[in-house]
C-alpha positions in Angstrom: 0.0 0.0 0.0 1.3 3.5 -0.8 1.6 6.0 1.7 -0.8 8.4 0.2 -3.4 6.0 0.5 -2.2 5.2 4.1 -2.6 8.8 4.7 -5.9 9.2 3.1 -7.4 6.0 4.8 -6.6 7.3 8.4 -7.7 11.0 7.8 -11.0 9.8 6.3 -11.3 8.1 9.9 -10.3 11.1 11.2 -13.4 12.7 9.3 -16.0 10.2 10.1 -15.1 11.1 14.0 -15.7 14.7 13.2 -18.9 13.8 12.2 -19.9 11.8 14.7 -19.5 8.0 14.1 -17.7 5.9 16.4 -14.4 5.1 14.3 -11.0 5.1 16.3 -7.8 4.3 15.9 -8.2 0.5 16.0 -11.4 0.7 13.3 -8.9 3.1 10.8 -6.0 0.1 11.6 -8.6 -2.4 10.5 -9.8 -0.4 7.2 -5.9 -0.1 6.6 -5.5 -4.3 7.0 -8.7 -4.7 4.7 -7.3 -2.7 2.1 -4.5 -5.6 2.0 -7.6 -8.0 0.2 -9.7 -5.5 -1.3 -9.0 -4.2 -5.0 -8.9 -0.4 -4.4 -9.6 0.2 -7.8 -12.8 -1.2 -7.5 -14.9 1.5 -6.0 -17.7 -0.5 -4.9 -15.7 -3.3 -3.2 -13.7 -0.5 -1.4 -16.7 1.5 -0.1 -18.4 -2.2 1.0 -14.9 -2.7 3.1 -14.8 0.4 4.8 -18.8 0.8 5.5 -18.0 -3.0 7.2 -15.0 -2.1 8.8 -16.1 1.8 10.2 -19.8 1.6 10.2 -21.4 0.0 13.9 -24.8 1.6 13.8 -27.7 1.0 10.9 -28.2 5.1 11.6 -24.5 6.0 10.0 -25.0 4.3 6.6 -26.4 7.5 5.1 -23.8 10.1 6.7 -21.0 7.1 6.0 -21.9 7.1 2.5 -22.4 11.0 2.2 -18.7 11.1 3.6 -17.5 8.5 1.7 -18.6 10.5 -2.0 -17.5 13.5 -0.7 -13.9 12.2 0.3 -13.0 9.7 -2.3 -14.9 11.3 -5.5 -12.3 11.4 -8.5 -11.0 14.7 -8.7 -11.8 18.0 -10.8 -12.2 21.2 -11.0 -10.4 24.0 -9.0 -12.2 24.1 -5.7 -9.5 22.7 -2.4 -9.5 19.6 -0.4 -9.4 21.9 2.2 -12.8 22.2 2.9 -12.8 19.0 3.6 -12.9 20.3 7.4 -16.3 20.7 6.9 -17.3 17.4 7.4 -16.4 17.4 11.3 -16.2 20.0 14.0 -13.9 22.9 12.7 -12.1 23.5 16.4 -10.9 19.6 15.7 -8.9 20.1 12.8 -6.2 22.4 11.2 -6.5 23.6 7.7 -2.6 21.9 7.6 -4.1 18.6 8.2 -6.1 18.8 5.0 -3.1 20.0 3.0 -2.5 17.6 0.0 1.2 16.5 -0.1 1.0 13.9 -2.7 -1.1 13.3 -5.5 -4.4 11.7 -4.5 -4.8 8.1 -4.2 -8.0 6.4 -3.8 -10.7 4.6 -5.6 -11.2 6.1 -9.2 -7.4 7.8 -9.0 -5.9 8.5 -12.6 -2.1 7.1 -12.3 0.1 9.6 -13.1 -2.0 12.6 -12.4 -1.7 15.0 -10.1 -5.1 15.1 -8.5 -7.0 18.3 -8.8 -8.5 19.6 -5.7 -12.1 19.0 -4.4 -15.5 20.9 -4.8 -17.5 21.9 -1.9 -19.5 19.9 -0.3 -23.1 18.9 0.2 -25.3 21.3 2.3 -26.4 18.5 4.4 -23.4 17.4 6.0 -23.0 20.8 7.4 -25.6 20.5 10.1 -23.2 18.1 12.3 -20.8 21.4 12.8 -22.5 22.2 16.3 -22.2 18.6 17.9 -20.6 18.2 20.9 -17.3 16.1 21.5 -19.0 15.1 25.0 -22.4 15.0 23.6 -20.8 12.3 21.4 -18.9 10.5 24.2 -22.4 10.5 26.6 -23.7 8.2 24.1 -21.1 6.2 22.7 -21.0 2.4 23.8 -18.1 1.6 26.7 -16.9 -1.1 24.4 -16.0 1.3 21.6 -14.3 3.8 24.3 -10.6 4.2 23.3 -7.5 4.6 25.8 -7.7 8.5 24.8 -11.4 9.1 25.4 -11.2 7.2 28.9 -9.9 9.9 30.8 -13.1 12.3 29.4 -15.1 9.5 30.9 -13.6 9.8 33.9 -13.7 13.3 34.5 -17.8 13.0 33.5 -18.3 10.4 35.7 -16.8 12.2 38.5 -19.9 14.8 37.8 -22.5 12.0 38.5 -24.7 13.2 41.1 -26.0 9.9 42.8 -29.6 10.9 44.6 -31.2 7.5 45.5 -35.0 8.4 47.0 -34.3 7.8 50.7 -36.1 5.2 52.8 -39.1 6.2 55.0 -39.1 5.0 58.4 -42.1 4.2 60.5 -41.3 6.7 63.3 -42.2 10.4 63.1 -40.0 13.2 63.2 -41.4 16.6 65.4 -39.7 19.4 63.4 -41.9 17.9 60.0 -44.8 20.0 58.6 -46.5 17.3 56.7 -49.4 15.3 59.2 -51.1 16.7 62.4 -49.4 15.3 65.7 -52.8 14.7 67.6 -51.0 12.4 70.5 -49.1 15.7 71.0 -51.3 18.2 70.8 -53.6 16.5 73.0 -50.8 16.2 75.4 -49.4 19.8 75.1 -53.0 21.1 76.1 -53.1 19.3 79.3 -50.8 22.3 80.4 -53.4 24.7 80.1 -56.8 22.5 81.1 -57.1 21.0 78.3 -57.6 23.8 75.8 -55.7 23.5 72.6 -53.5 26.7 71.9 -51.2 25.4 69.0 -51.5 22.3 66.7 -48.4 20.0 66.7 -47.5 18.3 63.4 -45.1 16.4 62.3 -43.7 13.6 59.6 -42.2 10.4 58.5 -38.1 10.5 59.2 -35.8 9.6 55.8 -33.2 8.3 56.3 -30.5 6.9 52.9 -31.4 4.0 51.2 -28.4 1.3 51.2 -27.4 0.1 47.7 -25.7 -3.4 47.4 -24.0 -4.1 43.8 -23.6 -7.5 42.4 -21.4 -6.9 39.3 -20.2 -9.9 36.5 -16.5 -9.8 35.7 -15.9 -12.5 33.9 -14.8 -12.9 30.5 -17.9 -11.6 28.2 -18.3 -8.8 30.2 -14.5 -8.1 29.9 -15.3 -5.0 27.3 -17.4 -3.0 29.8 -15.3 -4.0 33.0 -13.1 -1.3 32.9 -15.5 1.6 32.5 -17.7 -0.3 35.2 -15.3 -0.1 38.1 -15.1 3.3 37.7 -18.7 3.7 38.2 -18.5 1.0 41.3 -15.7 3.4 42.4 -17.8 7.0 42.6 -20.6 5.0 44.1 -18.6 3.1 47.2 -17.0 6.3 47.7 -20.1 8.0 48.9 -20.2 9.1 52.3 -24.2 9.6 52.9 -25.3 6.2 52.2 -24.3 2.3 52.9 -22.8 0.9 49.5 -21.9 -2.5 49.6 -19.9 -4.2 46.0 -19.0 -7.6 45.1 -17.3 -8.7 42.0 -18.3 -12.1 40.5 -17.3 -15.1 38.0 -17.4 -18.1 38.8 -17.2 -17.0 42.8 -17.9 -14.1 45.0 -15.7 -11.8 45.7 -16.3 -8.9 48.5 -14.4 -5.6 47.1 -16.1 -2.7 49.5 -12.9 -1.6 51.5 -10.7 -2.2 48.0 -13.1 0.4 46.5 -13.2 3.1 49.3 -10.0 4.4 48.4 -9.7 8.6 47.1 -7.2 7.1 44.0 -9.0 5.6 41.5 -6.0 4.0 40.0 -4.6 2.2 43.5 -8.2 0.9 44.3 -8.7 -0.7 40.8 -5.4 -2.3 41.3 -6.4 -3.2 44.5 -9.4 -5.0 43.0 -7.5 -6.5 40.6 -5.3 -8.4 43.2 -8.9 -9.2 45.2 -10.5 -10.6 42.5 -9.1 -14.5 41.2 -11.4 -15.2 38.5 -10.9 -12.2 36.6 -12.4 -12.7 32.8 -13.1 -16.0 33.5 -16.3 -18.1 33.5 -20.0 -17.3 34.4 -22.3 -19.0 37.6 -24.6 -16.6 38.6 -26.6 -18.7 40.5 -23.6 -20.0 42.3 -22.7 -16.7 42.5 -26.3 -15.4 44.0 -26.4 -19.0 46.5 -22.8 -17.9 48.1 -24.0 -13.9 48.7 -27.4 -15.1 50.2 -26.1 -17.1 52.8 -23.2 -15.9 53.4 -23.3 -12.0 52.9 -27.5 -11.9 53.0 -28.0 -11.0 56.6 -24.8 -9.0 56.6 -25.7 -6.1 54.2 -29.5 -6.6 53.1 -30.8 -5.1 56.4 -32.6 -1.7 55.8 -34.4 -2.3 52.6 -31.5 -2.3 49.9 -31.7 -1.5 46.0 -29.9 -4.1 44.4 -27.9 -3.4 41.1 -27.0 -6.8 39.7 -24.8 -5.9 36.7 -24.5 -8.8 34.3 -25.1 -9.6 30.6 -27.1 -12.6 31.8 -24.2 -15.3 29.9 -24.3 -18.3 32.8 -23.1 -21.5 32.2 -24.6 -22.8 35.8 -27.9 -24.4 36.2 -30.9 -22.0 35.1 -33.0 -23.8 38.2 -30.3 -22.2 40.5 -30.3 -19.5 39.2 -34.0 -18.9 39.5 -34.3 -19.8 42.4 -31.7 -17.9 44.0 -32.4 -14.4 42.4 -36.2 -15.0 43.6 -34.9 -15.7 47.0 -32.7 -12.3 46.4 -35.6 -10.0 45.4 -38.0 -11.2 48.7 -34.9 -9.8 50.8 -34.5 -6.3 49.1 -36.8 -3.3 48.9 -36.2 -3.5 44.7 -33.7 -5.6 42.2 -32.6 -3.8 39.6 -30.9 -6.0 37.0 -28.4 -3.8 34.6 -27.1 -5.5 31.1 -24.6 -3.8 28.9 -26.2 -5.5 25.8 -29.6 -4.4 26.4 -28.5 -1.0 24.3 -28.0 -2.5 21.5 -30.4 -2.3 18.8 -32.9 -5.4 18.3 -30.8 -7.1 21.9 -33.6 -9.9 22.8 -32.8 -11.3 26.3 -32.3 -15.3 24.8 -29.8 -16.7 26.9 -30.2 -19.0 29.6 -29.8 -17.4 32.5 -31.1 -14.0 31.4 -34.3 -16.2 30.8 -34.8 -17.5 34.2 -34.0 -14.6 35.7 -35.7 -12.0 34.5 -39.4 -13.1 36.0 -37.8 -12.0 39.3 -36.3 -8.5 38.3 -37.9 -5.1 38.9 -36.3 -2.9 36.8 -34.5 -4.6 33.7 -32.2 -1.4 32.1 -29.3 -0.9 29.5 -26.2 0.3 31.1 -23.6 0.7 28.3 -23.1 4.4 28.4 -22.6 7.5 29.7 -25.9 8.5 28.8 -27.9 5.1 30.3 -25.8 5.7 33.4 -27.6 9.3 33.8 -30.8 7.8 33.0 -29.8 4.9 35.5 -29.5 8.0 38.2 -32.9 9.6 37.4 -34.7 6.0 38.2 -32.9 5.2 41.4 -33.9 9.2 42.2 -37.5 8.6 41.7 -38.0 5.3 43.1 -41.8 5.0 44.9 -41.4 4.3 48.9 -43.6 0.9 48.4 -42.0 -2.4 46.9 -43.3 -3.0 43.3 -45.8 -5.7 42.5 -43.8 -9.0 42.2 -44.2 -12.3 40.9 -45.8 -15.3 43.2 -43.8 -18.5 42.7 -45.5 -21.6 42.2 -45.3 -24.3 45.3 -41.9 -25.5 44.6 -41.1 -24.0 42.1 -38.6 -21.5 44.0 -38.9 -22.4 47.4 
């Protein structure tokens, strides 16, 4: 492959960020490797490679393609590649980095000529100039996240404001306003023979919800790990609330003090070290059995919310499983089951365990981005004070 082309490959991925599609530095590697087996003379053939190779989401075809005709069209006339910046957010690029060096290479390329620089380009590609570079990140997949984007996630995640609804007790606090305090008032007016100067009220005291999480580690869920623990971090590290965490694979693993740490860094290595079946293999209901007997009592006092974070891939027993995660759900206030492949467009819960598990979940949500993580936030802050309707098991069936 010639450099030129090289060059043009990576700064059409460059382009296709710009306008929004999720394309990094490994995608532009693997157009680069395709281009190894593709006749790049071919124009079709090399479009039906790169759409493969760059294009994740049904949504981009059009824009891809747009891109794509305006990038690689043969040249002519005496307009300037330069305004190829238009295709992405101007503050990204430098009208340098659009400065031909060599002749053009690419799909319908004469040999020998000295390409001619490009028209300007269709109207409707313009819109995408006011876009967001965090807007983008909010609602890109963690999977895609590159090494140079993680350390925007972590500053955004450090913003998440965590406001669980708060727990209402059965006792009454005096300095309320909500419900007349007859027992007081009644009492008060004994001072004065009985005549009632002042009504008392009061109301029902709050107090902070505990949340217990339950996150998968094992090797599917190896893509989203990363970005997980440093949502697990932000949450353990809350002062105003009880937040119990426990890693799983193929056993149970308690990580709360590893996670309390202020350094992100030293408490993910710390986890690291804690955890022995990192990436391996999947029993959630082996899993689920070892928490409630062991940890059950320990940390499900107060009426918990539950995040179980899994993509429901268990190689143990579905019966276990069931009946575990039923036995789970009667000992919390609400379960809330979060799968990283629920985002994706047309995801049907078909595997096993997801299957015997999900008649025993409250709340089944996608949590595979910045943006299901703030939706994630506005749930837990609305939750009502009663448990939701549940599911009766049969006799026997998860007894």
């Amino acid at each position: 492959m010639s450099g030129q082309l090289l060059r043009n490959a990576l700064l059409f991925g460059r382009v296709l960020r710009g306008l929004g599609l999720e394309v990094g530095p490994d995608s532009s590697i693997e157009l680069v490797a395709a281009l190894e087996h593709v006749p790049v003379g071919r124009r079709t053939d090399f479009q039906n490679a790169a759409r493969c190779v760059l294009v994740r989401h049904r949504e981009d075809l059009r824009r891809f393609d747009q891109a794509f005709d305006a990038f690689w069209r043969k040249p002519r006339g005496e307009s300037t590649s330069r305004d190829l910046a238009a295709l992405g957010e101007k503050r990204k690029f430098r009208r340098s980095q659009f400065e031909p060096s060599a002749p053009d290479v690419g799909p319908d390329a004469e040999p020998g000529r000295k390409g001619p620089e490009r028209g300007p380009l269709p109207t409707i590609l313009r819109p995408t100039l006011t876009w967001s570079a965090d807007e983008v990140l909010r609602h890109k997949d963690f999977a895609d996240i590159t090494g140079e984007e993680l350390e925007a996630v972590r500053g955004l995640l450090r913003e998440f404001s965590w406001r669980i609804a708060p727990a209402v007790s059965r006792r009454f606090d005096s300095r309320g306003r909500e419900r007349l305090d007859l027992r007081r008032t009644l009492r008060r007016s004994l001072r004065h023979g009985g005549e009632v100067l002042s009504w008392d009220r009061n109301r029902r005291r709050q107090r902070p919800r505990p949340v217990v999480v339950i996150a998968d580690v094992s090797g599917s869920m190896e893509r989203y790990t990363r970005l997980l623990l440093l949502f697990l971090h932000g949450l353990a590290r809350r002062r105003d609330r009880r937040v119990e965490a426990f890693l799983f694979g193929t056993r149970l693993t308690r990580v709360t003090r590893e996670l309390a740490g202020a350094d992100v860094d030293l408490a993910l290595q710390e986890v690291a070290r804690a955890v022995p079946d990192w990436s391996g293999g999947t029993r959630i209901g082996a899993a689920l059995r070892e928490f409630n007997f062991r940890w059950g009592r320990r940390v499900l006092s107060g009426g918990p919310v539950v995040l179980l974070i899994s993509d429901g891939w268990d190689r143990g027993e579905p019966e276990l499983l069931a009946r575990e995660i039923a036995r789970l759900q009667r000992s919390c206030r609400r379960l809330v089951w979060l799968n990283p492949l629920a985002g994706s467009v047309g995801y049907e819960p078909l595997a096993r365990g997801m299957r015997a598990a999900l008649p025993y979940v409250d709340d089944f949500l996608p949590v595979h981005s910045l943006a299901s993580l703030e939706a994630l936030a506005r749930h837990l802050e609305t939750l009502p004070e009663g448990r939701p309707p549940r599911r009766r098991a049969f006799r026997g069936e998860a007894a």
